[in-house]
N, C-alpha and C positions, 0 to 999 in steps of 0.2 A: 263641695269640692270641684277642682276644675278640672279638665284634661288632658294631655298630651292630643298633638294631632291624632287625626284618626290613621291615616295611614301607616302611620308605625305602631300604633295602636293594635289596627287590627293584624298586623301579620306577626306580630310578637304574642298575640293571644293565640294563634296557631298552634297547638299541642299535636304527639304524638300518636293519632287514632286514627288516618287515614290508610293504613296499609291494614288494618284488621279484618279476618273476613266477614263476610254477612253474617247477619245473627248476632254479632259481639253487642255486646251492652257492660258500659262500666259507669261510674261515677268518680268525681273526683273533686279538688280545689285548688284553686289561687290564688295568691296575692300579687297584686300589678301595682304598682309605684314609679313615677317620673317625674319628669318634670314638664308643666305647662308653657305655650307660647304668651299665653295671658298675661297680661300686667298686673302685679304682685306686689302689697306692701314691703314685703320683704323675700328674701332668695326660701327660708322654710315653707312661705305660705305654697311655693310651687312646689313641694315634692307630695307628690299624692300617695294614700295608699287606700285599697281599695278588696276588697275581697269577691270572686269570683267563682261559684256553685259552677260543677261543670257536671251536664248530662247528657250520656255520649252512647251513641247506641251507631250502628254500620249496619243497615239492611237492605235487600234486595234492591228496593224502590226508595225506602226511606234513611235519611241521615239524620242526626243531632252532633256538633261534634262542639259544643261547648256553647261557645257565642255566636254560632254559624248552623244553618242546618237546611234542611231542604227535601227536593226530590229527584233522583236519577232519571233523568229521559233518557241517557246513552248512558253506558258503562260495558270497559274491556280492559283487558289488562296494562293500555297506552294511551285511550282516551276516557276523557269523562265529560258529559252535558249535565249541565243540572239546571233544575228551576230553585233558587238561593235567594236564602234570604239569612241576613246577618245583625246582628246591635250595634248601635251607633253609640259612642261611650261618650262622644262628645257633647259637653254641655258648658255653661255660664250661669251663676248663679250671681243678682247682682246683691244679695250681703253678705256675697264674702269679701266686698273692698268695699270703700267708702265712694271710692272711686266711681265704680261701676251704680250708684241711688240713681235712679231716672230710668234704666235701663230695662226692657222686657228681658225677662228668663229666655236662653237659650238654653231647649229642651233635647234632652238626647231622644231618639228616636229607632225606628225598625226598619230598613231598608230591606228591598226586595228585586231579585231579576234574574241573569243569569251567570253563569259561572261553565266555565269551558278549562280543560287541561290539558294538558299532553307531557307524557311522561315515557320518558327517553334514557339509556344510558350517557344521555351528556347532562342531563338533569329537569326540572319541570320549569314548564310554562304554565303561567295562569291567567287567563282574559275573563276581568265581568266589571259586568255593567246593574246599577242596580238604582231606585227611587226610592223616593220617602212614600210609605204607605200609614204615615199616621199622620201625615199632615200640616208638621211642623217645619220641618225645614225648607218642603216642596220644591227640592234640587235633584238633583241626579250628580251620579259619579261614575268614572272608568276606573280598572286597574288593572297595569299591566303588571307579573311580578314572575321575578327568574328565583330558582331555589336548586341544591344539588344536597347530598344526604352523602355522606361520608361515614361509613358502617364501621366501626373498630370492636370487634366483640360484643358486649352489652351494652355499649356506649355509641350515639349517632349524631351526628355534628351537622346542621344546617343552615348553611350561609344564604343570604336570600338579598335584593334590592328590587324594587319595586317603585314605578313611576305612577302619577296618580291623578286625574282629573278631574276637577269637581267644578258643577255650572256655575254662574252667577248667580241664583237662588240660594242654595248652599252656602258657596263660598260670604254671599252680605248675610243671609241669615245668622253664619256664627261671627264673623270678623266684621259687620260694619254697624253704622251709626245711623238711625235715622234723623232727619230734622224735630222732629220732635222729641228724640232721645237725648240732640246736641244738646252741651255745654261749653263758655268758654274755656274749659279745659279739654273738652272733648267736643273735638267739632264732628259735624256731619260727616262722613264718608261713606263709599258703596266702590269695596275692589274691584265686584263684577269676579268673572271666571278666574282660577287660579289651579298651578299644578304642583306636586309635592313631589319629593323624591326623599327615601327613605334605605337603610341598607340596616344588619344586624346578623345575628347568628342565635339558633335555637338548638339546645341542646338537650337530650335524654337518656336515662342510666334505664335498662331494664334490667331491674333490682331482681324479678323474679317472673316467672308467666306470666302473672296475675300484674305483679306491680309495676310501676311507671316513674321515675321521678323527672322531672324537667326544669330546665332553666333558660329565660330565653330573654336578650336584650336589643332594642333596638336602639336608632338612633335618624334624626330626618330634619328635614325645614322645608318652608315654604318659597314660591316666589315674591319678588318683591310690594306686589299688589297687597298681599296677606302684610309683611312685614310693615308696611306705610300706614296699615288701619294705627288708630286710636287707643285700639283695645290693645295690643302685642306690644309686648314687650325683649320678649329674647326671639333671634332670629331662628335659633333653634333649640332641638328638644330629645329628649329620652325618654324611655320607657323597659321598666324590667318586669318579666310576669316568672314567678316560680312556685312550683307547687309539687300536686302527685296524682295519678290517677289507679284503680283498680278495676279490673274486669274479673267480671262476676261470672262469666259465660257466654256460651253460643249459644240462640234460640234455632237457627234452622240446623245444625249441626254438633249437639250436644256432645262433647266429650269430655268431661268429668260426672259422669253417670253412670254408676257403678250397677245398677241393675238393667239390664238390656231391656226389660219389660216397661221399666218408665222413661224412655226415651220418646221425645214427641209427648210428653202427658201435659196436658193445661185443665184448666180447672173456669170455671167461669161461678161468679156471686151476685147476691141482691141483699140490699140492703135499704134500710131505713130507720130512722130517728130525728132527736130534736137538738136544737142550738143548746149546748151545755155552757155554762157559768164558768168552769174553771179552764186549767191550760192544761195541754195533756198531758205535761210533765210537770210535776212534784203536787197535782190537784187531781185531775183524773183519773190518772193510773194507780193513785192512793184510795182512791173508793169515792171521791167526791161527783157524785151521779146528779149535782142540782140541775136545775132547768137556766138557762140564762136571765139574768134579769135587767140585760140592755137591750133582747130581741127575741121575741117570741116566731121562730121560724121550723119549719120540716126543712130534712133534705133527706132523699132517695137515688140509690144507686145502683147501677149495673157495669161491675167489673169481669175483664177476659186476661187468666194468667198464664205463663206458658213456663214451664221448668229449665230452668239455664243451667244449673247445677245440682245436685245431690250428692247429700254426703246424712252418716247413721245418725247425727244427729238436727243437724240443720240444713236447709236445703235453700238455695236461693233464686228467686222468681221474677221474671220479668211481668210487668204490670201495666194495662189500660185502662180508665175506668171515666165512667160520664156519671155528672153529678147531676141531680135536678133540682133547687133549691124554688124551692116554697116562701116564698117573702109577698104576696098580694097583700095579704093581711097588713102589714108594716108599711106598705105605702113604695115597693122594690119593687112589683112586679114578681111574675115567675120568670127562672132562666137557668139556663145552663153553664157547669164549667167539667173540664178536662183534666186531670191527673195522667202523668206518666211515671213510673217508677220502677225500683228495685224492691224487693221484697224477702225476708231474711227470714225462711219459716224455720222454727226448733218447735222438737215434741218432747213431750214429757211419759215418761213408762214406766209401768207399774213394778215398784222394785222384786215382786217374786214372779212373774210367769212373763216378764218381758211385752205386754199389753200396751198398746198405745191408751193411754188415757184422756189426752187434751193436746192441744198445739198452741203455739206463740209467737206472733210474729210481729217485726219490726219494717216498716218500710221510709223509702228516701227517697224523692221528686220533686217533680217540679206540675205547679199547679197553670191553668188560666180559666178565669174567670170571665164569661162575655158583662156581666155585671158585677162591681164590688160588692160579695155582700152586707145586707147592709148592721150587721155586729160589727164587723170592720171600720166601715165609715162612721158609726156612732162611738166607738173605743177610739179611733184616730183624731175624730174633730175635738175630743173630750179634751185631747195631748197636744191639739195641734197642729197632728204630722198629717202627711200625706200619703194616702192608697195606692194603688197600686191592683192594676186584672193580674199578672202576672205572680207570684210569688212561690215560695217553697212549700214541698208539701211535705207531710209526715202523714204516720199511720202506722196505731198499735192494732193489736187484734190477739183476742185469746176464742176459743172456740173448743169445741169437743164433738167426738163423733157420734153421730147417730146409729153406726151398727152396735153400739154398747144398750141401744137402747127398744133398737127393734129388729126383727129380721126381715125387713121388706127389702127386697133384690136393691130398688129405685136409691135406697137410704144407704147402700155399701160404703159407698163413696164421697158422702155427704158429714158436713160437719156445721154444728149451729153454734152461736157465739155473739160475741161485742166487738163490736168494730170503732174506734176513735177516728175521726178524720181533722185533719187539723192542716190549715192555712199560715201564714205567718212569714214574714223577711228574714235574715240570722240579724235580728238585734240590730239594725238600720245600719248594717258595716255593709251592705252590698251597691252599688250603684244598678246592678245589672237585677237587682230585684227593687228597685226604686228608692232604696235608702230607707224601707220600712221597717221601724221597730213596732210588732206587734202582729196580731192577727184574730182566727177566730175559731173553735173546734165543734165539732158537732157526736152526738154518741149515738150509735145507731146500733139496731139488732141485724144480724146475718145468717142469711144459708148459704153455704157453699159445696162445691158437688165436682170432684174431680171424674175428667175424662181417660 
């Protein structure tokens, strides 16, 4: 798939979770579809669609707010500094036209820098500057963008334009030809620098506390330099992103917490086990406990959880956890990856004396990996496709308490159990998780031991 410029790109993927306070954590999705600057066998080939996992978390220091995320060096109620870093959505792929045979992959990438605001009754300003930190494009870009919020009940209306400057690294990386690329159909070129200008409207229903829905559509082009490449085809472009998001809670400021005594409670776990064979839905959570028989690996963990919400029967948790995978033996090295997530714990109680018996939880995030494992890379090369450090993370967990089973003070608060951990893309519909269908689970035993 190809993609609409970036710059109308990224401020149409702008969703409503910047005014929430610290501690908020929600999750959510999208779908974004446009149309490409790209030259296109046909006018279908350009309308894209694309699916977009969003993990949205507003705290002190730290942000996540979808495709953007970062850390506050300032923040007050009119300015904000951050150190940002955002996804680059834009890419080339050359078999999607015949056109494009001879051509290097133009790879979407991770930029990074800063990001400055100011928020005013006349409306927001926004200045950043940000590089490629993976390599690929090795450009830099500015943007300036104006935005104002028009409040009408549950319904907020955000009209925005945005001027955009990207170097001559950047701007040939996606838009030009090298000599060794040419054809006479497609001669050599190099635009060198070039600026965008892009305007659009974002809109949001808060359907309830909790829920979010949004619709946001942009609209942009290039200057001429971009329009005169080889590759481009329409002078301009669109782009719509619509979805919904849910907040699950406040972590520094819990208020859906109905017992004043578990306010502030977190829980911290360790865990360990081996690379399982099946997938964690409709194989492992049926009783299929095999060992994997593409990779014979460990992994060990140590999770920190913190209670966002409580309710009599389920409770919802915010979640950190550092993985340590064991792959020497297989030829991968040892190495670490990182989970962040939501967590959905329900208990189960003994139908005559109201006893907690067992717990069950579901959780949803987002993984990174400093290494692919490597079940991943051998199930992927198997199909063909392509990996991905990044991807989505799940997590089952059944467990039961230990005061059922002793009276040691230490054990009150403690619960032992099965833990699934599992990696994996949604079915290769995402760009922004590399277009991965597939992944890899692992089953491990647990203690965990609330504070």
């Amino acid at each position: 798939m190809l993609l609409a410029g970036t710059a109308t790109a990224q401020e149409v993927a702008e969703i409503p979770f910047f005014n929430a306070p610290p501690g908020a954590a929600a999750l959510g999705g999208g779908i974004r579809f446009g149309q490409s600057p790209y030259r296109a066998s046909d006018n279908e080939d350009q309308r894209q669609l694309d699916l977009i996992p969003l993990y949205l978390y507003e705290g002190k220091y730290l942000f996540a707010r979808g495709v953007s995320g970062g850390v506050h060096l300032f923040r007050n109620d009119s300015l904000e500094f951050n150190l940002y870093t955002r996804y680059r959505f834009q890419k080339l792929d050359p078999d999607s036209n015949e056109y494009y045979a001879g051509l290097e992959e133009r790879r979407q990438s991770l930029d990074a820098g800063f990001e400055f605001a100011i928020t005013k009754t006349w409306g927001e300003i926004t200045l950043d500057w940000v590089t490629d930190t993976l390599d690929r494009h090795k450009g830099q870009e500015a943007r300036v963008s104006y935005r104002y919020n028009f409040e009408r009940g549950p319904w907020t209306f955000s009209p925005y334009i945005n001027w955009t400057w990207q170097d001559d690294n950047l701007t040939n990386y996606y838009f030009g030809v090298s000599e060794d690329e040419a054809t006479p159909e497609r001669p050599a070129y190099l635009p060198g620098e070039s600026q965008w200008v892009s305007f659009g409207l974002n809109t949001a229903w808060q359907v309830s506390d909790r829920i979010v829905l949004f619709g946001n559509v942009g609209f942009g082009g290039a200057d001429g330099r971009v329009l005169d490449s080889p590759l481009v085809e329409e002078d301009g472009f669109s782009t719509m992103f619509v979805g919904g998001t849910y907040l699950f809670g406040n972590a520094r400021k819990p208020d859906y917490i109905g017992d004043p005594a578990r306010v502030g409670e977190w829980s911290w776990r360790v865990n360990y086990g081996y690379q399982a064979d099946g997938n964690i839905v409709s194989e492992i959570d049926q009783g299929d406990f095999s060992k994997s028989e593409v990779a014979d690996t460990n992994i060990g963990g140590l999770t920190f959880s913190k209670l966002l919400t409580a309710g009599e029967r389920v409770d919802f948790l915010g979640r950190v956890a550092w993985f340590r995978h064991f792959e020497e033996d297989e030829g991968n090295g040892d190495f670490s990856s990182y989970a962040a997530y939501i967590m959905a714990m329900g208990k189960g109680y003994s139908g005559w004396n109201n006893e907690e018996w067992f717990r069950w939880g579901f959780g949803f995030g987002m993984s990174y990996a400093e290494r692919v494992p490597i079940a991943e890379q051998r199930k992927q090369a198997a199909k063909g496709d392509n990996t991905s450090h990044f991807l989505n993370y799940l997590e089952m967990t059944v467990d039961f308490p230990l005061r059922r089973v002793s009276q040691a003070k230490w054990l009150q608060g403690c619960y032992a159990g099965l833990t699934i951990v599992h990696r994996s893309g949604i079915f290769g519909t995402s760009d922004f998780l590399g277009d991965v269908a597939g992944g890899a689970d692992w089953l491990t035993a647990h203690l965990e031991c609330t504070q």
